[in-house]
C-alpha positions in Angstrom: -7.0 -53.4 -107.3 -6.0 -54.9 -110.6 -6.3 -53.1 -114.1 -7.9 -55.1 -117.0 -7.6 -54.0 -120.7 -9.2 -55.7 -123.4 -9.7 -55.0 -127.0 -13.4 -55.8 -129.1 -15.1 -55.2 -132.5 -17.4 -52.6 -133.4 -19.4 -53.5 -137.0 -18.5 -50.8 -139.2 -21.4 -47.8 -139.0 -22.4 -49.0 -135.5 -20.3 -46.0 -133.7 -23.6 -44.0 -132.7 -25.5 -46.9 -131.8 -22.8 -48.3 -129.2 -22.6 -45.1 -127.9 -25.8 -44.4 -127.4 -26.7 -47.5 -125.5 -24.3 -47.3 -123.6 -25.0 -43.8 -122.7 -28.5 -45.4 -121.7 -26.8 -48.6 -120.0 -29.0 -50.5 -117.8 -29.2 -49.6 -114.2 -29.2 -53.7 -113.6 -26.1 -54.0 -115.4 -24.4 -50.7 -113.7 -25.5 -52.4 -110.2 -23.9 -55.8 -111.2 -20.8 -54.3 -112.2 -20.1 -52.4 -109.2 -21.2 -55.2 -107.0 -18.5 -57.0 -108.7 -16.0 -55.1 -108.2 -15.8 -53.7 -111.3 -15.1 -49.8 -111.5 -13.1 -46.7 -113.3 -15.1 -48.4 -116.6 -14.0 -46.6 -119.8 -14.2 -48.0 -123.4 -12.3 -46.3 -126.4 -13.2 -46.3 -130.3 -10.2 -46.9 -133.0 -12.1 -45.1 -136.2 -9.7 -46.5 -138.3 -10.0 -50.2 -137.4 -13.9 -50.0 -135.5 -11.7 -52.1 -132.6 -13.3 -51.2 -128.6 -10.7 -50.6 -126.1 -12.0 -51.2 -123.0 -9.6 -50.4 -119.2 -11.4 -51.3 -116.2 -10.5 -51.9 -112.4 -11.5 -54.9 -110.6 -11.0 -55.9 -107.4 -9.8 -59.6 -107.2 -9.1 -62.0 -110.3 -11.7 -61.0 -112.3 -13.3 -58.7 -114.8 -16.7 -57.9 -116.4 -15.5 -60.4 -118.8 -16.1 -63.5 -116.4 -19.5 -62.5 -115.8 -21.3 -64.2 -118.6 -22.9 -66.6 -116.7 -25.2 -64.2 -115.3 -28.7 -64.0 -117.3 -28.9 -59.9 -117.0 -25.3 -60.3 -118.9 -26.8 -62.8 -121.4 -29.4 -60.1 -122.0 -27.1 -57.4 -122.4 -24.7 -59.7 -124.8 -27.8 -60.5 -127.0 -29.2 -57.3 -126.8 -25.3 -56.0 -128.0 -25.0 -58.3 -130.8 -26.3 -57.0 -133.9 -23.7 -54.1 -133.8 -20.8 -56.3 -132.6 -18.9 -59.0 -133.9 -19.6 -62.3 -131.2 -19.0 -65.4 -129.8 -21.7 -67.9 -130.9 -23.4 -67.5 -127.5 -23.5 -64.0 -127.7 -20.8 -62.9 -126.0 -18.6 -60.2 -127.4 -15.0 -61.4 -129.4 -12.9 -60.1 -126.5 -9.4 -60.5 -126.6 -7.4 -59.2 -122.9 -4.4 -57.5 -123.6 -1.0 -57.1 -121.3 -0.1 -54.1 -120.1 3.1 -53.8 -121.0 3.4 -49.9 -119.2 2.2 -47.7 -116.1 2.7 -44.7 -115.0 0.3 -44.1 -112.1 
C-alpha cells in the first residue's frame, strides 16, 4: 500500500464551506474512491496559510489525484471550485509532496 500526500488551496473564508461538503460527500464519489483503491482519506487545514493537506493510501501507482478523467470527478472538481483555487479545467492546484519521514 503506498502513502500519498499532497498539499492544496482553500480561498480565504471558505473553511466552513469545504468542511461541510465534505462532511456531505457524495456517496458516488465515496464508492469511486474505495473502488480505486483509495483509503485511510484525511485532509488537514493550515489557518494561517488556507493550504489543504491531504494523506491518503492507495493501493498501486495511483492516487485520487489521477482520477480526473472520470465525469463524477469532473462534477465534484466543478462543483469544488468556487471555494478553491484551480486548474483551468477545474481541477484543484494540487501539488504531491515527498515524504521525507515515517514512523509506522
Amino acid at each position: 500500500m503506498k502513502r500519498n500526500a499532497f498539499k492544496m488551496y482553500l480561498k480565504p473564508g471558505c473553511e466552513k464551506e469545504y468542511e461541510k461538503r465534505h462532511k456531505e460527500l457524495w456517496p458516488e464519489m465515496r464508492e469511486l474512491l474505495k473502488k480505486e483503491g483509495v483509503s485511510d482519506y484525511s485532509i488537514f487545514w493550515d489557518k494561517e496559510t488556507n493550504i489543504l493537506f491531504a494523506v491518503q493510501k492507495s493501493e498501486g501507482d495511483g492516487s485520487s489525484q489521477d482520477l480526473g478523467q472520470l465525469e463524477i470527478v469532473q462534477k465534484w472538481w466543478a462543483y469544488m471550485a468556487d471555494i478553491m483555487e484551480t486548474n483551468p479545467d477545474n481541477s484543484p492546484v494540487s501539488i504531491p509532496l515527498k515524504e521525507l519521514f515515517y514512523m509506522p
